[in-house]
Structure formats: structure tokens, C-alpha cells
N, C-alpha and C positions, 0 to 999 in steps of 0.2 A: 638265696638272695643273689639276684647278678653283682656282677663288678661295678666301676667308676672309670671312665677314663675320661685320664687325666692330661689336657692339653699343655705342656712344659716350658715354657719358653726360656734357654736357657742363655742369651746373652748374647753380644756380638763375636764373641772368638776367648776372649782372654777366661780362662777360668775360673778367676778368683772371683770374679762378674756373677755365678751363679747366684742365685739368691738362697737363703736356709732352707726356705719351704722346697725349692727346686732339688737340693740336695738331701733335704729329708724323704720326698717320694720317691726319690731315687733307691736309695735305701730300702726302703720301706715296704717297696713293691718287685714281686719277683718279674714281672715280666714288662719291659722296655721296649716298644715301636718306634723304627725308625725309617725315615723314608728313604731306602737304597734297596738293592739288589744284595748287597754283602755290608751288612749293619756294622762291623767292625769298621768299614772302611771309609765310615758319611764321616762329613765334618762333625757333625753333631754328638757322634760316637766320642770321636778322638780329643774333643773338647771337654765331654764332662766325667770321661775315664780318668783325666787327671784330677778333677774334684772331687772324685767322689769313686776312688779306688775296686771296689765293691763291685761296680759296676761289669766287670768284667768276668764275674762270675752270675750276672742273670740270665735268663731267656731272652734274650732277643727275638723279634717279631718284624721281618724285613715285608716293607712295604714298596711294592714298586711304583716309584713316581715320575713318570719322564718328563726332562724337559722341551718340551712342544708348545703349540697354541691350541691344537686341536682338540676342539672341544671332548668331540663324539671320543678317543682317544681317555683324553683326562677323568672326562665321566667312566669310560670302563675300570680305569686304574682307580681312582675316588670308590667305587661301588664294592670292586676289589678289596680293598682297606678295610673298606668300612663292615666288611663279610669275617675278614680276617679276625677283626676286634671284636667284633660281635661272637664270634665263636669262645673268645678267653671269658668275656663279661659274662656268657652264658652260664660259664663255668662258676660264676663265683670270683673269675681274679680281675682285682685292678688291669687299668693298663694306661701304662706313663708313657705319652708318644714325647717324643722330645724334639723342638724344634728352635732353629737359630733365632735370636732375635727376639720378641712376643710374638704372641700367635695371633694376635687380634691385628696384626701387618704384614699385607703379602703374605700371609702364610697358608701353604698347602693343609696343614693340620685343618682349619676351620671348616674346609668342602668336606673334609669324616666327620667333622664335629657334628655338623648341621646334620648329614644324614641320620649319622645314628641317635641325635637328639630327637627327630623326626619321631624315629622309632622308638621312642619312649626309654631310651637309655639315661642314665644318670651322667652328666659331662659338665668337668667343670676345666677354667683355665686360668692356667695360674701365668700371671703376668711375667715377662724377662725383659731387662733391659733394653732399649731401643739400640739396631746400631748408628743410630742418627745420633743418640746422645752421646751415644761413646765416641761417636767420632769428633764431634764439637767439644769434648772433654779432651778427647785425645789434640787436639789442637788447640787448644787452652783457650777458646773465643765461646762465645755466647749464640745459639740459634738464634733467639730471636729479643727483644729490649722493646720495653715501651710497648705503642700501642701495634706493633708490625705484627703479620700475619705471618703464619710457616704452612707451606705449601709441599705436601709429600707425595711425590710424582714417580708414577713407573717408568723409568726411562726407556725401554723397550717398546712404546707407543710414539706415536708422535706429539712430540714435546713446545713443538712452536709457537703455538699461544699460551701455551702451560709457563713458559717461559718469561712471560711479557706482566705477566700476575707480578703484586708488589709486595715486597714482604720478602722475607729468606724464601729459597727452593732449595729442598732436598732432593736429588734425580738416584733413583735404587734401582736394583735389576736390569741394568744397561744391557747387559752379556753382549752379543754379535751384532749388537747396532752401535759399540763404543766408538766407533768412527765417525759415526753421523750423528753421535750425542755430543762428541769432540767438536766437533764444525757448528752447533748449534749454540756450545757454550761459548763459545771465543769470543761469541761475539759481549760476552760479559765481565772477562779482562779479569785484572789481579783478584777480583773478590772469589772467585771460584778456586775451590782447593776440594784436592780427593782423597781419599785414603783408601788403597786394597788389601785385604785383610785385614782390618781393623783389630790390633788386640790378639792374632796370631804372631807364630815367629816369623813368617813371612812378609810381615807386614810394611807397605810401602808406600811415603807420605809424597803426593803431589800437590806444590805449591802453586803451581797455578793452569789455568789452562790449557797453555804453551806446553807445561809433560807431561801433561796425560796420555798416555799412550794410545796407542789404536786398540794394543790386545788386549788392555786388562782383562785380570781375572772378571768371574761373576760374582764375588763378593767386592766388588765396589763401589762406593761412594762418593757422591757429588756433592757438595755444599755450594750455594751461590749467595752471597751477600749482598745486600744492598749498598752503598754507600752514601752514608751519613754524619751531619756533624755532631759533633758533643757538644 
């Protein structure tokens, strides 16, 4: 009988975030994929080695996944993956990819999901914490109230009518355009607040648009409120 893999999504940063079931396939299953070059060293490792102890004595299953736009690129490495996995599942073994955040947002994990779902593999995905939630937790305010809309935006694209939508914007995956995603917020004043690393020890809370930096990291986040009465 082939394996199951298992799409993991294990949370914004903080550990204790994992969810049971997240902790229990950990466990559970000898062999763990993760999208780097040297699995020890992804964030995704180093987050749920503290939950789940164990974890550093499985198989590791390094998947290379660069960060690029290009497609023809991403499909080689995607196709890649999905070869890699398919080889353990053929065997017989699980396989728990683990990825930040859920899988069902922005996440790399779902372009293997689909292929090997394709291919008549068994794939299931187990939900993780947004870090949209954890950062509106981590800042003790609310996404969204009433009848307002929330609007989950790649901030990496261009953002300027995305912008203009009413309701909260969440802007995710800025990386190297945090400059031009900085000059696009400002113009939305105190309601915008970020948080980078959300839930790590590094973690660093920006109060409004004015410190947001140019460099931030690439686990950063945007929050934009609307302003409204009670």
C-alpha cells in the first residue's frame, strides 16, 4: 500500500501554536519534507524541533524550493518535489511536508499537493494557524467587526488598487519590494501596523507606517484598518 502525504501547517513562528494533530504526525511519521537545501536549517525545522523534540531524529526529505518568479524554474523544482515524495509514498511511508502558516495560503506545499494528487496519490492537509491571525492576536485588535470584508493580498505584486478595496488589508510576502509596499501604505497613516517574525525570538512590532522599514525580513506582515466609529 503507498504512503499519505501529509501537508502540515504548522503556524506563524511561536511553537506552542502547533496544533495536536500537527504534533502528532510529527511523531508519528518517520520521514519529514521540508522546503530548503539543508532541512535542519528552514525556519520550519527550527520551529517545530522545539515542539516536538523527536523530531530531530527522523529522516529528513530536503526539497529545493527557490525564491524566484520564474515560472519554467519553479515548475522544475515543484516536479522535483513531487518525484522526491513520490519515491517514499511508493515505499509505503508517509510523508509530513511541513510548512509555515496553513498550506491552503501562499504556500509552496500545494503546487506538490496538486501534482501528486493528480497522480492518484493519497494527500490530505492539515490546517495551521494563519499568521494574519496570530498577528492581530499578537496585537490585541480584531481583523475584521461587522459586516467588513478582509482582503489577503501578496504584497510582492502590485498593490494599488488592491489597496483602495474596503474592509481590513492584510499585505504578506513583501520581501524586496518592502520599499515600494512602504510608499504605497503611508499613504493609510496610523491604521497600519506590521509585525516581522511574528511569534519568533526576533520578533519586531511596527506601530505604524512611518517604521516600517525598507529591509524587513520576508516573514513580514502588514495589517491596514479601516477607520471607524463605535
Amino acid at each position: 500500500m503507498k504512503g499519505t502525504l501529509y501537508g502540515v501547517g504548522i503556524g506563524p513562528g511561536d511553537p506552542e501554536l502547533l496544533t495536536l494533530k500537527a504534533v502528532r504526525l510529527i511523531r508519528e511519521n518517520e520521514v519529514i519534507a521540508l522546503p530548503g537545501e539543508k532541512p535542519e536549517e528552514t525556519v520550519a525545522y527550527q520551529i517545530s524541533v522545539q515542539a516536538v523534540p523527536e523530531l530531530a531524529d527522523k529522516t529528513l526529505l530536503a526539497l529545493t524550493m527557490p525564491m524566484t518568479k520564474d515560472k519554467a524554474l519553479l515548475n522544475e523544482n515543484y516536479d522535483r518535489a513531487a518525484e522526491k515524495i513520490a519515491d517514499q509514498l511508493d515505499q509505503g511511508k508517509n510523508v509530513v511536508f511541513l510548512t509555515l502558516g496553513d498550506p491552503t495560503v501562499y504556500s509552496t506545499y500545494m503546487y506538490v499537493h496538486q501534482r501528486l494528487e493528480e497522480k492518484g496519490y493519497r494527500v490530505e492537509i492539515i490546517s495551521g494557524i494563519t499568521s494574519f491571525c496570530a498577528v492581530a492576536a499578537r496585537m490585541n485588535m480584531s481583523l475584521v467587526e461587522r459586516s467588513e470584508p478582509l482582503h489577503v493580498i501578496p504584497a510582492s505584486y502590485q498593490i494599488e488598487e488592491a489597496l483602495k478595496l474596503p474592509g481590513t488589508k492584510v499585505l504578506m510576502k513583501a520581501g524586496k519590494q518592502m520599499k515600494y509596499v512602504k510608499e504605497q501604505v503611508k499613504g493609510f497613516g496610523k491604521n497600519a501596523v506590521m509585525i516581522e517574525n511574528c511569534g519568533m525570538p526576533d520578533e519586531k512590532i511596527y506601530a505604524s507606517a512611518d517604521e516600517i522599514p525598507e529591509n524587513a525580513g520576508y516573514y513580514s506582515l502588514i495589517v491596514i484598518k479601516e477607520e471607524h466609529n463605535l
